[in-house]
TIMI-2910 file (N, C-alpha, C, CB; in pm, 1 decimal, decimal comma, always signed):
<rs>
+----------+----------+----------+----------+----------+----------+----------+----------+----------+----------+----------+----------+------+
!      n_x !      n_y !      n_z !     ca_x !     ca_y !     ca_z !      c_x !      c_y !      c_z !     cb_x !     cb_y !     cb_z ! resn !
+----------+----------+----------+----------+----------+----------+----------+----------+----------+----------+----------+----------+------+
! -17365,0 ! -13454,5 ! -11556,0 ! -17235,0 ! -13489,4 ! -11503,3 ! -17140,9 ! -13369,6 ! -11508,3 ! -17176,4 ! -13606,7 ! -11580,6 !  Unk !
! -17146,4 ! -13289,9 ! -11597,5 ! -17037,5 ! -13218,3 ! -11641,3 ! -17115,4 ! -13056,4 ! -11598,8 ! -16992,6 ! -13258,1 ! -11824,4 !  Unk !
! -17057,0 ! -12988,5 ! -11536,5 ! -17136,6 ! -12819,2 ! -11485,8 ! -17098,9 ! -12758,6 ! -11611,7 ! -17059,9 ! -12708,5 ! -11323,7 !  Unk !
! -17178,4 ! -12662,0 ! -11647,3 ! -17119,1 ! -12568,7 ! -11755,8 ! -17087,4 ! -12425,6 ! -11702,1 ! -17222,2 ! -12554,5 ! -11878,8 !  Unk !
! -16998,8 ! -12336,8 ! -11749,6 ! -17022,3 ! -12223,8 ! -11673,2 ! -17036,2 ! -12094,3 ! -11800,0 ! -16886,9 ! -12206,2 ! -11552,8 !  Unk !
! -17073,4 ! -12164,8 ! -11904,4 ! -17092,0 ! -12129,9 ! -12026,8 ! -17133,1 ! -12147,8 ! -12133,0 ! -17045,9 ! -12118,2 ! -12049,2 !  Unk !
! -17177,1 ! -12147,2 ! -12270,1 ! -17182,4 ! -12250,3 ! -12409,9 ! -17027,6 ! -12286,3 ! -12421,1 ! -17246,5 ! -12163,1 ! -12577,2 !  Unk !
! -16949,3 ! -12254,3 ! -12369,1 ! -16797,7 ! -12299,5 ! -12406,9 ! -16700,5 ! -12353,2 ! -12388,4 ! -16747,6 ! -12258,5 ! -12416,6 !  Unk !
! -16756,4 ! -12377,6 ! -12241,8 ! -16676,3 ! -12472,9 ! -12141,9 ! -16765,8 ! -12557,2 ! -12054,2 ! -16582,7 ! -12388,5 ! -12043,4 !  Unk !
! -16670,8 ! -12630,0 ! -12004,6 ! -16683,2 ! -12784,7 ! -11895,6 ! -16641,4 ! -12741,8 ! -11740,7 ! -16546,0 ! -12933,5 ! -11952,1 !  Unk !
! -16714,2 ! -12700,0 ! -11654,0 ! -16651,3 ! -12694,7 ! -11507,1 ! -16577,3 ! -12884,7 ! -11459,4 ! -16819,7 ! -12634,9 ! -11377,6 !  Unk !
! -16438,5 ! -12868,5 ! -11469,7 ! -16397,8 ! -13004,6 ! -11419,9 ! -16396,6 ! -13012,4 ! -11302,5 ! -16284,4 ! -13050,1 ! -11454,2 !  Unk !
! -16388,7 ! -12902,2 ! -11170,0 ! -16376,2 ! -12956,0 ! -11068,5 ! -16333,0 ! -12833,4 ! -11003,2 ! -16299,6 ! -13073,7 ! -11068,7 !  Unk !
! -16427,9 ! -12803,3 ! -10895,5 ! -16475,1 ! -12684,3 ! -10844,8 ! -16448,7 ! -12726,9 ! -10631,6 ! -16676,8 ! -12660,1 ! -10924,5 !  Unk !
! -16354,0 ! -12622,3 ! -10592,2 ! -16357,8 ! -12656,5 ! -10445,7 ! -16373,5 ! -12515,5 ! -10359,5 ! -16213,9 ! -12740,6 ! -10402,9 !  Unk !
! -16328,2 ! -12475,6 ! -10252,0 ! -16281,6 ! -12393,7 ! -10205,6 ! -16206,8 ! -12289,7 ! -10254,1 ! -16244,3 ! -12436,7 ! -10145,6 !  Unk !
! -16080,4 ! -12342,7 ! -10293,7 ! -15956,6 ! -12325,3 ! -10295,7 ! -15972,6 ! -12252,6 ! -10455,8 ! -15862,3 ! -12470,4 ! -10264,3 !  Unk !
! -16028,4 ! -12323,4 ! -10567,9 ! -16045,7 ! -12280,9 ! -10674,3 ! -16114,4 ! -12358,8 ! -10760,1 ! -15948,9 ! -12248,6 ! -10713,1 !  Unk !
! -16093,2 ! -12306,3 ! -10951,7 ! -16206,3 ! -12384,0 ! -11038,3 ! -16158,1 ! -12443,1 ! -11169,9 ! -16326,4 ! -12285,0 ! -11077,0 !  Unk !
! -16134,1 ! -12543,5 ! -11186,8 ! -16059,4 ! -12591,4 ! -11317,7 ! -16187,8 ! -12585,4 ! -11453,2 ! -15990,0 ! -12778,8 ! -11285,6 !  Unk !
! -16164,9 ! -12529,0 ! -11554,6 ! -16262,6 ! -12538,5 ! -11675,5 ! -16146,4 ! -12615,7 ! -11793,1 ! -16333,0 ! -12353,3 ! -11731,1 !  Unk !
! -16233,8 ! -12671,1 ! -11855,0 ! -16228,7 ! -12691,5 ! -11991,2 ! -16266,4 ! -12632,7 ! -12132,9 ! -16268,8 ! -12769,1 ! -11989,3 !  Unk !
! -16246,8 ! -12610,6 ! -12237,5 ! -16341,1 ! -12573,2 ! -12328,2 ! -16380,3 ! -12643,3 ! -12440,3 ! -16312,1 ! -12473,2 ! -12366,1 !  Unk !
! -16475,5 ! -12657,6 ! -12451,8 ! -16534,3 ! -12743,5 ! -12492,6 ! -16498,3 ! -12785,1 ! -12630,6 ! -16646,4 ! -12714,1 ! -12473,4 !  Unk !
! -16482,9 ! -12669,1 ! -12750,3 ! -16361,3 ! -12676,0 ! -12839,0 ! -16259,5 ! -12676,6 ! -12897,7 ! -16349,2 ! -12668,5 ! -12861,4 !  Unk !
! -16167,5 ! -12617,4 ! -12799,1 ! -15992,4 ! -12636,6 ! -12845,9 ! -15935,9 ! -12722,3 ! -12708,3 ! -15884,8 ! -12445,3 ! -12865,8 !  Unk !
! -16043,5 ! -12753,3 ! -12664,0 ! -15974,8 ! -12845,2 ! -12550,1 ! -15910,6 ! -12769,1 ! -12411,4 ! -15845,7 ! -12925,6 ! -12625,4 !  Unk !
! -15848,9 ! -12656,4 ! -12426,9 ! -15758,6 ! -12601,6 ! -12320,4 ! -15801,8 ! -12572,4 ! -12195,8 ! -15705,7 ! -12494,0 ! -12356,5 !  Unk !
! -15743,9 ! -12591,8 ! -12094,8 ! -15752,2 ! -12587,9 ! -12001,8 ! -15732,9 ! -12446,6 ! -11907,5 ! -15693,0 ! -12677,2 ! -11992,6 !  Unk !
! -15825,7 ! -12405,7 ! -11816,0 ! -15809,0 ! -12303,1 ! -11756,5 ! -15809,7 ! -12310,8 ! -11565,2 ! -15916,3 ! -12221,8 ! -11825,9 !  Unk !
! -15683,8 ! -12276,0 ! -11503,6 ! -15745,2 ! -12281,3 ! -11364,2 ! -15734,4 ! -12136,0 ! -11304,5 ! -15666,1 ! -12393,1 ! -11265,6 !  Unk !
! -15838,0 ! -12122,4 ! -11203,7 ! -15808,7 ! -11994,6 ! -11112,9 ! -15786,2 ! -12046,6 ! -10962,7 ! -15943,4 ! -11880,1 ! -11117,0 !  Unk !
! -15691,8 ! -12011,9 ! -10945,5 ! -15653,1 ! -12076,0 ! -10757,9 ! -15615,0 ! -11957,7 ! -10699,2 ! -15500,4 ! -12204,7 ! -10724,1 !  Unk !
! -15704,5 ! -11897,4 ! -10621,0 ! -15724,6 ! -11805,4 ! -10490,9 ! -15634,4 ! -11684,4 ! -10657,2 ! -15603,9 ! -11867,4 ! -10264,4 !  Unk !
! -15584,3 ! -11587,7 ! -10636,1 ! -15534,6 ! -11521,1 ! -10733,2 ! -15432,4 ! -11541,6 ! -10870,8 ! -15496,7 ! -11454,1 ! -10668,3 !  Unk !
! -15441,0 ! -11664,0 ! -10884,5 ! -15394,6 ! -11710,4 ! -11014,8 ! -15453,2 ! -11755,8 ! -11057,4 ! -15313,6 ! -11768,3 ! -11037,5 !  Unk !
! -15435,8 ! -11709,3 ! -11208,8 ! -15549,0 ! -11761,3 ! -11329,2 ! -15398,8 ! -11844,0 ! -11459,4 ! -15676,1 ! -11554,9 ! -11427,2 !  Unk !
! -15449,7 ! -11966,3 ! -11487,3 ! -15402,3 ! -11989,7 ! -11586,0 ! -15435,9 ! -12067,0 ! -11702,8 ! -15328,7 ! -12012,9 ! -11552,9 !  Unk !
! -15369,2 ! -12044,8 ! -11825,6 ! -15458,7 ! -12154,2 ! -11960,0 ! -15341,9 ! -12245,0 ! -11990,8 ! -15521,2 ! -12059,7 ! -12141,6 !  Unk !
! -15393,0 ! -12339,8 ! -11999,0 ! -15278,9 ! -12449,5 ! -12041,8 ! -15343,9 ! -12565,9 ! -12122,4 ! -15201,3 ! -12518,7 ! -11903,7 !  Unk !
! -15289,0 ! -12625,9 ! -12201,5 ! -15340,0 ! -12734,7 ! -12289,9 ! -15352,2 ! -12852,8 ! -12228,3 ! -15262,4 ! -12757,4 ! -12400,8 !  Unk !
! -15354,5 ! -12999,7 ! -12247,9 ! -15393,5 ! -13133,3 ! -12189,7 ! -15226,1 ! -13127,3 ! -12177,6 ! -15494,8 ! -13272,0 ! -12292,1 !  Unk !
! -15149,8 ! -13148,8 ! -12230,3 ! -14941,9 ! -13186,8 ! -12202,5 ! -14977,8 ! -13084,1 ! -12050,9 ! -14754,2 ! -13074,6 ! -12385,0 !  Unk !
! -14988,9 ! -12975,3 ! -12066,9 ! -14948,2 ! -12875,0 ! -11937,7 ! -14996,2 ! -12907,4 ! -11872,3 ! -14961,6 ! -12748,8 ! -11920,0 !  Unk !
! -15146,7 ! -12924,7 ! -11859,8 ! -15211,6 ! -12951,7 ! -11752,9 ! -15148,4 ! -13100,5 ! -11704,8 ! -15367,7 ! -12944,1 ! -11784,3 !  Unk !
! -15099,9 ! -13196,5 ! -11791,1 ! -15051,4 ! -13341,8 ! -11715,3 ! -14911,7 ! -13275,8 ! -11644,0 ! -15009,9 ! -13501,5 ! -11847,7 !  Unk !
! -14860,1 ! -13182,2 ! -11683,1 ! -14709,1 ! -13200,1 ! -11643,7 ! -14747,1 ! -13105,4 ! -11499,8 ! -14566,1 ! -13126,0 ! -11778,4 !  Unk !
! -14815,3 ! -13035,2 ! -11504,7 ! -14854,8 ! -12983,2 ! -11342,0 ! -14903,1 ! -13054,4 ! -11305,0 ! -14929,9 ! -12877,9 ! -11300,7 !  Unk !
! -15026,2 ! -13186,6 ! -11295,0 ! -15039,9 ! -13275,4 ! -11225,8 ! -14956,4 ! -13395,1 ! -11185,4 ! -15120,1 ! -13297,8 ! -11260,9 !  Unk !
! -14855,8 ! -13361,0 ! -11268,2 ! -14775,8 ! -13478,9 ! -11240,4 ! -14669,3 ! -13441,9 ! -11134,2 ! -14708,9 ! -13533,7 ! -11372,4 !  Unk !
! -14634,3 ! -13273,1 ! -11166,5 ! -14562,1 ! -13236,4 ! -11026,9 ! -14623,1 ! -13208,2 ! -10916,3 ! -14488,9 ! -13134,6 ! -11032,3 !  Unk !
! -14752,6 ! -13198,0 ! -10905,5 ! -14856,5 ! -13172,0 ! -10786,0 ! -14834,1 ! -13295,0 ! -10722,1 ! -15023,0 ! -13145,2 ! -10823,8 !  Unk !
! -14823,4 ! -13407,6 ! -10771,0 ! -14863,2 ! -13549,5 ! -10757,0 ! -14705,9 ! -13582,2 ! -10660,5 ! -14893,9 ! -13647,7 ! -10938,9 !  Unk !
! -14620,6 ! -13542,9 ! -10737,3 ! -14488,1 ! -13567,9 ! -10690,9 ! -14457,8 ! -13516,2 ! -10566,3 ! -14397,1 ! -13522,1 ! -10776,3 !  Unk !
! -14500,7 ! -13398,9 ! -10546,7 ! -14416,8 ! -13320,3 ! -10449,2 ! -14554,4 ! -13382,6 ! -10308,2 ! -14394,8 ! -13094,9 ! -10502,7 !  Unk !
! -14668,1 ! -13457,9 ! -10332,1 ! -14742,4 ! -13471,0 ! -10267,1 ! -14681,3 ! -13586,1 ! -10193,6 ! -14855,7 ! -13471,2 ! -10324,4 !  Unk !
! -14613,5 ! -13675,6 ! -10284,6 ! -14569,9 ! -13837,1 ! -10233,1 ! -14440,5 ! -13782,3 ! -10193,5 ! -14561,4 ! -13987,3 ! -10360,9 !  Unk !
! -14401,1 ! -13685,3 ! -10207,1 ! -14236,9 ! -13673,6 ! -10167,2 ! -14282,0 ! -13502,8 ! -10059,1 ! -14087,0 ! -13645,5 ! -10369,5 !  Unk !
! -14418,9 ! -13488,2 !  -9953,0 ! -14394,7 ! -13391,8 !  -9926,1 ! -14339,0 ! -13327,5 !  -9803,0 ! -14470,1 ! -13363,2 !  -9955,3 !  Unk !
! -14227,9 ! -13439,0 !  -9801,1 ! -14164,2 ! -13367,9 !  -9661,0 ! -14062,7 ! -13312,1 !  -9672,8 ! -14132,4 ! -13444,8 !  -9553,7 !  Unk !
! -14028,3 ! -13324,8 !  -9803,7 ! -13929,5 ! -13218,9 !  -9881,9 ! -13986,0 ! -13113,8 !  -9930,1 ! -13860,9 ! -13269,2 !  -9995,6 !  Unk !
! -14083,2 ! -13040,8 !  -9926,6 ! -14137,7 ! -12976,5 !  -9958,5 ! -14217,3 ! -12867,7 !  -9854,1 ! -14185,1 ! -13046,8 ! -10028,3 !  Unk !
! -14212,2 ! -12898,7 !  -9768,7 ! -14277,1 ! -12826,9 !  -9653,2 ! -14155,7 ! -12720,5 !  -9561,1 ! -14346,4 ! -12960,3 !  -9546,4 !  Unk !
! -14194,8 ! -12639,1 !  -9545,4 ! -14113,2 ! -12511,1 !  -9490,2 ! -14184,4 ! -12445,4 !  -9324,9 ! -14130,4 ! -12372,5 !  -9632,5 !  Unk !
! -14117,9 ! -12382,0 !  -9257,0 ! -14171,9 ! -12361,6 !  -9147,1 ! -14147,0 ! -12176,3 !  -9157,5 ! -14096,2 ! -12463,0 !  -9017,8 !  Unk !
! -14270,7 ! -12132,2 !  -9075,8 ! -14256,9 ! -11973,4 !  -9104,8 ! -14391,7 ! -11921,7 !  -9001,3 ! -14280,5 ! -11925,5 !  -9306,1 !  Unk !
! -14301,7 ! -11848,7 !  -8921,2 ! -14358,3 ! -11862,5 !  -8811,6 ! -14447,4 ! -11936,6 !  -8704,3 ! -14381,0 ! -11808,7 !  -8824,6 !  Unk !
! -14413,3 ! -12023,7 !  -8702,6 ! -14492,1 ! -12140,6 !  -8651,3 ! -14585,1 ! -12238,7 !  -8727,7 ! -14568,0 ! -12091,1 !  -8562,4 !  Unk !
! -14584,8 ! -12193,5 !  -8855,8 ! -14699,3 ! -12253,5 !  -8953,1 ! -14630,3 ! -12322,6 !  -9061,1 ! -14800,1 ! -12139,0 !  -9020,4 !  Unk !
! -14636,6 ! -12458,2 !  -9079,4 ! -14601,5 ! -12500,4 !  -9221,8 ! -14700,4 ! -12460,0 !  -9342,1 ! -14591,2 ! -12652,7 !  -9221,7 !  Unk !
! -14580,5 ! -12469,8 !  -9448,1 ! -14655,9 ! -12477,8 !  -9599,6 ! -14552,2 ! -12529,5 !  -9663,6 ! -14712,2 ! -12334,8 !  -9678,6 !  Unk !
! -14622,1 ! -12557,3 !  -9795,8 ! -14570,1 ! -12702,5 !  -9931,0 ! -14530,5 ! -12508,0 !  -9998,9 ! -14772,5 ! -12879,5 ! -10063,4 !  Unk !
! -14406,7 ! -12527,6 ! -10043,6 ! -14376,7 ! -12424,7 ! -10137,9 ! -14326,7 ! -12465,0 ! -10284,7 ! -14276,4 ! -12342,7 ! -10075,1 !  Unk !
! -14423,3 ! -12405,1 ! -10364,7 ! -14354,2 ! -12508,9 ! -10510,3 ! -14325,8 ! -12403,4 ! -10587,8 ! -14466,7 ! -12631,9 ! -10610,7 !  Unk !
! -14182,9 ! -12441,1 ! -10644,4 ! -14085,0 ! -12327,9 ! -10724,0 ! -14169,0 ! -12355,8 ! -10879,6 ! -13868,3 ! -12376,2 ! -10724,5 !  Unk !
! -14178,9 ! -12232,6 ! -10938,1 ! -14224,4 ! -12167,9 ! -11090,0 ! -14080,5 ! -12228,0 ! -11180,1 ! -14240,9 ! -11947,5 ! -11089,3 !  Unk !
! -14107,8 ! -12174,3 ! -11303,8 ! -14034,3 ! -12161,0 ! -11392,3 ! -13972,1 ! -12049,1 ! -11406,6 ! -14082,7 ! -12188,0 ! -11478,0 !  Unk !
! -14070,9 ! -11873,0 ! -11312,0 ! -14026,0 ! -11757,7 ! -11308,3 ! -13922,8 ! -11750,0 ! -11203,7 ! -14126,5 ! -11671,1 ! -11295,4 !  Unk !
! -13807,6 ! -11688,3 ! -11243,1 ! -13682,1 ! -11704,5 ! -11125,5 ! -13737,1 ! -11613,5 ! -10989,6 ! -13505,8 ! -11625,9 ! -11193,6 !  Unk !
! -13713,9 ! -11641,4 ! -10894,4 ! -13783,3 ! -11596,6 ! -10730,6 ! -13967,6 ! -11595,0 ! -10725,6 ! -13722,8 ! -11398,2 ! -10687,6 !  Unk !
! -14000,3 ! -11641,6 ! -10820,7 ! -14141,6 ! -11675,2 ! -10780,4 ! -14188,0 ! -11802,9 ! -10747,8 ! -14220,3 ! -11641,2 ! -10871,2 !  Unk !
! -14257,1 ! -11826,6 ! -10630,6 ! -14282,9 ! -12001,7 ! -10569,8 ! -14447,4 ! -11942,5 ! -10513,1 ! -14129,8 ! -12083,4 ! -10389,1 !  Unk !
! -14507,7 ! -12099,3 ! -10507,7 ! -14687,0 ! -12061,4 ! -10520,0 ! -14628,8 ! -12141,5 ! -10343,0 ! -14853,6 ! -12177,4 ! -10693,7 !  Unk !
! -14699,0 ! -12052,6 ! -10266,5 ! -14692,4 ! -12093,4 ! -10149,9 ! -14843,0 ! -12142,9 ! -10048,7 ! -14616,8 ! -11983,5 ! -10100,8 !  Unk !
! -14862,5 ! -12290,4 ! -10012,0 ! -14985,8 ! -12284,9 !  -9987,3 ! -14958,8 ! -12369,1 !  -9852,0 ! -15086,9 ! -12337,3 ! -10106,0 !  Unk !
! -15084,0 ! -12298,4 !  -9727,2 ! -15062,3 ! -12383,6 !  -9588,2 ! -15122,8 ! -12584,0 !  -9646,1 ! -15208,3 ! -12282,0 !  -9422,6 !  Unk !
! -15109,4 ! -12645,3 !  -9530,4 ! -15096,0 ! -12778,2 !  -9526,2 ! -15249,6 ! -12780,3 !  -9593,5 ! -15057,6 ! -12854,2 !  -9368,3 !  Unk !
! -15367,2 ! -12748,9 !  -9543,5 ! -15449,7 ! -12763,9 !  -9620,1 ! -15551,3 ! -12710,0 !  -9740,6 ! -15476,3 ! -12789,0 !  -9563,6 !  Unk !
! -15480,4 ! -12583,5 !  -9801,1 ! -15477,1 ! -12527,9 !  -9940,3 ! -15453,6 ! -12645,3 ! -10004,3 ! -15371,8 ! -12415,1 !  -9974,8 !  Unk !
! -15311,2 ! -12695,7 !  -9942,9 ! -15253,4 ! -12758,5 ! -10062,5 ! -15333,5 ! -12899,0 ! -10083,3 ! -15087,0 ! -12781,0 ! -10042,6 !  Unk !
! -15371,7 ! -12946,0 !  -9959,0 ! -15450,4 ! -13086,2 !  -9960,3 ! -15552,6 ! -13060,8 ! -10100,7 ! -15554,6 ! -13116,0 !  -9790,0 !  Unk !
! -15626,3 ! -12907,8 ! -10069,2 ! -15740,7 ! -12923,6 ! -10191,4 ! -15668,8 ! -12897,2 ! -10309,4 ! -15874,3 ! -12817,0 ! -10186,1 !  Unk !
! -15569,0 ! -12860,1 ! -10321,5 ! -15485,1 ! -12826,6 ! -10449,8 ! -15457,8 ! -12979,9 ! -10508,0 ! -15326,2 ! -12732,8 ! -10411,0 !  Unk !
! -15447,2 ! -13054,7 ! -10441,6 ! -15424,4 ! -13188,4 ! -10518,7 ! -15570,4 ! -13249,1 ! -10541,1 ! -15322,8 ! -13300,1 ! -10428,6 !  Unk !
! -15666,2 ! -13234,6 ! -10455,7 ! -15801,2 ! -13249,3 ! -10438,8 ! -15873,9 ! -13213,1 ! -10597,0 ! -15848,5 ! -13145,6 ! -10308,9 !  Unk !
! -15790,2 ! -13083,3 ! -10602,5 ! -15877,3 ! -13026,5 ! -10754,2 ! -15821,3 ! -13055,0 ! -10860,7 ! -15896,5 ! -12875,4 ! -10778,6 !  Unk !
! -15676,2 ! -13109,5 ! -10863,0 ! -15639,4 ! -13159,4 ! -10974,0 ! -15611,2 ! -13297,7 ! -11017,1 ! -15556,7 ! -13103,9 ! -10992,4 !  Unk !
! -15681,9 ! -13369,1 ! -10905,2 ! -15725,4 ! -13525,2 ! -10905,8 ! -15819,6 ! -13508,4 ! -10960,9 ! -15749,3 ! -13609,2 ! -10786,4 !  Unk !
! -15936,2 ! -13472,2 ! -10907,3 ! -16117,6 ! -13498,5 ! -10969,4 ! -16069,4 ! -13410,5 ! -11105,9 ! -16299,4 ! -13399,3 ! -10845,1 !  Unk !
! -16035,4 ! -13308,0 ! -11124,1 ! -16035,0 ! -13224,6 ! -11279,3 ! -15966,8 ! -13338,5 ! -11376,8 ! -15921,3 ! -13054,1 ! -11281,3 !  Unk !
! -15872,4 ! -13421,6 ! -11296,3 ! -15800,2 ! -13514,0 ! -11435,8 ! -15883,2 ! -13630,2 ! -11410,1 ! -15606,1 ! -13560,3 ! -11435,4 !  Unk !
! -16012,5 ! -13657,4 ! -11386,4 ! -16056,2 ! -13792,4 ! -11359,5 ! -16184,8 ! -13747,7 ! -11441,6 ! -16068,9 ! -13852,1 ! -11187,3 !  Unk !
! -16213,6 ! -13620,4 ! -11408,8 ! -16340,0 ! -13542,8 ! -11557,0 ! -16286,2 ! -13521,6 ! -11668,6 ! -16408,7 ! -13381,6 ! -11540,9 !  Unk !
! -16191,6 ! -13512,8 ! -11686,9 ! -16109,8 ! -13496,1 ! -11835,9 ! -16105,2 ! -13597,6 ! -11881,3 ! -15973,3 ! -13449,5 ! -11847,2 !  Unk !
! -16043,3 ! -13754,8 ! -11794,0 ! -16090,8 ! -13906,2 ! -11862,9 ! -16229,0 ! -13943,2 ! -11910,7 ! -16070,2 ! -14014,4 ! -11764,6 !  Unk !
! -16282,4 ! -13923,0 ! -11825,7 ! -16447,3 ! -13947,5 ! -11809,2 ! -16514,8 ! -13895,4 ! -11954,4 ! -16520,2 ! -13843,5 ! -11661,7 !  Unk !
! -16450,3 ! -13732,3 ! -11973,3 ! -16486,4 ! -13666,0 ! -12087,2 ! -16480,2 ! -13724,7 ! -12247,2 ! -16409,4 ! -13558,8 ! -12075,4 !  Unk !
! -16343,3 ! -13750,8 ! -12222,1 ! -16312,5 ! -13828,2 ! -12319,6 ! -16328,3 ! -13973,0 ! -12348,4 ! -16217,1 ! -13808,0 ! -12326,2 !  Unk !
! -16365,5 ! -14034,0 ! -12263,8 ! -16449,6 ! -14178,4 ! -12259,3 ! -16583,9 ! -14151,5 ! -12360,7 ! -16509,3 ! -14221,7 ! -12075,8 !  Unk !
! -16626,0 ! -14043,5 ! -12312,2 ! -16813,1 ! -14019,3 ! -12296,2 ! -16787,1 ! -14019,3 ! -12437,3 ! -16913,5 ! -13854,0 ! -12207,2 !  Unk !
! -16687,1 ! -13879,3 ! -12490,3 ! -16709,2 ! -13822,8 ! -12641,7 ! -16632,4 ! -13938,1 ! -12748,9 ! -16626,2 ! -13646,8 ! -12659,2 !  Unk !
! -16595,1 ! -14110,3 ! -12687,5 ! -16526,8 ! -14141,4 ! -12801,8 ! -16612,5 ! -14253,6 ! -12814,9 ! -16369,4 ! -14160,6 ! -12799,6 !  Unk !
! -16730,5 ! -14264,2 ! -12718,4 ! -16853,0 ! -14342,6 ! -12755,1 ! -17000,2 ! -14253,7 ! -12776,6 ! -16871,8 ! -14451,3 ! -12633,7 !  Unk !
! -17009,1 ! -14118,6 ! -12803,3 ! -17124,3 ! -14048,4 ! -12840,7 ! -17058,7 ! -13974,4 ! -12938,9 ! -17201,1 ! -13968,2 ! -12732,2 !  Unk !
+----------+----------+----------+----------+----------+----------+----------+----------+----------+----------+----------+----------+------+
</rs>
């Protein structure tokens, strides 16, 4: 069920776009999306899925036009930095952090009955 891409980690959910891991002992979370790499714990990783999630049900506030092409632009915490992705980056961007938080349940189902 679970890919490994190591003795140390859990591949949660692997697309195009990018690759969410787990590790297998401190828990933390790692994603790489097209040139960003980041580590974040289970709180971080919910609070970015929860704004992925948001700006998905609310994304017509969120979409920008630039040169003829839309994209979903989502503002950082770093002042003038925003992760900018066309209409269907972003589709798999929610794509990968749906199935990655549905292997992280699954995970923890498995390990609180084995």
């Amino acid at each position: 069920m679970f890919k490994e891409t190591s003795n140390h980690e859990h591949i949660l959910h692997e697309n195009d776009l990018g690759i969410i891991v787990q590790c297998k002992k401190c828990k933390k979370i790692a994603f790489m999306i097209n040139n960003l790499h980041h580590t974040c714990n289970l709180e971080e990783f919910q609070e970015i899925y929860n704004n992925i999630q948001n700006i998905d049900y609310h994304i017509e506030n969120y979409i920008y036009e630039n040169n003829g092409k839309n994209y979903v632009v989502i503002n950082t915490d770093i002042e003038n930095i925003n992760l900018v992705f066309n209409l269907h980056q972003f589709e798999q961007l929610t794509e990968l952090f749906f199935q990655s938080k549905h292997m992280i349940q699954i995970h923890k189902i498995l390990s609180n009955h084995f």
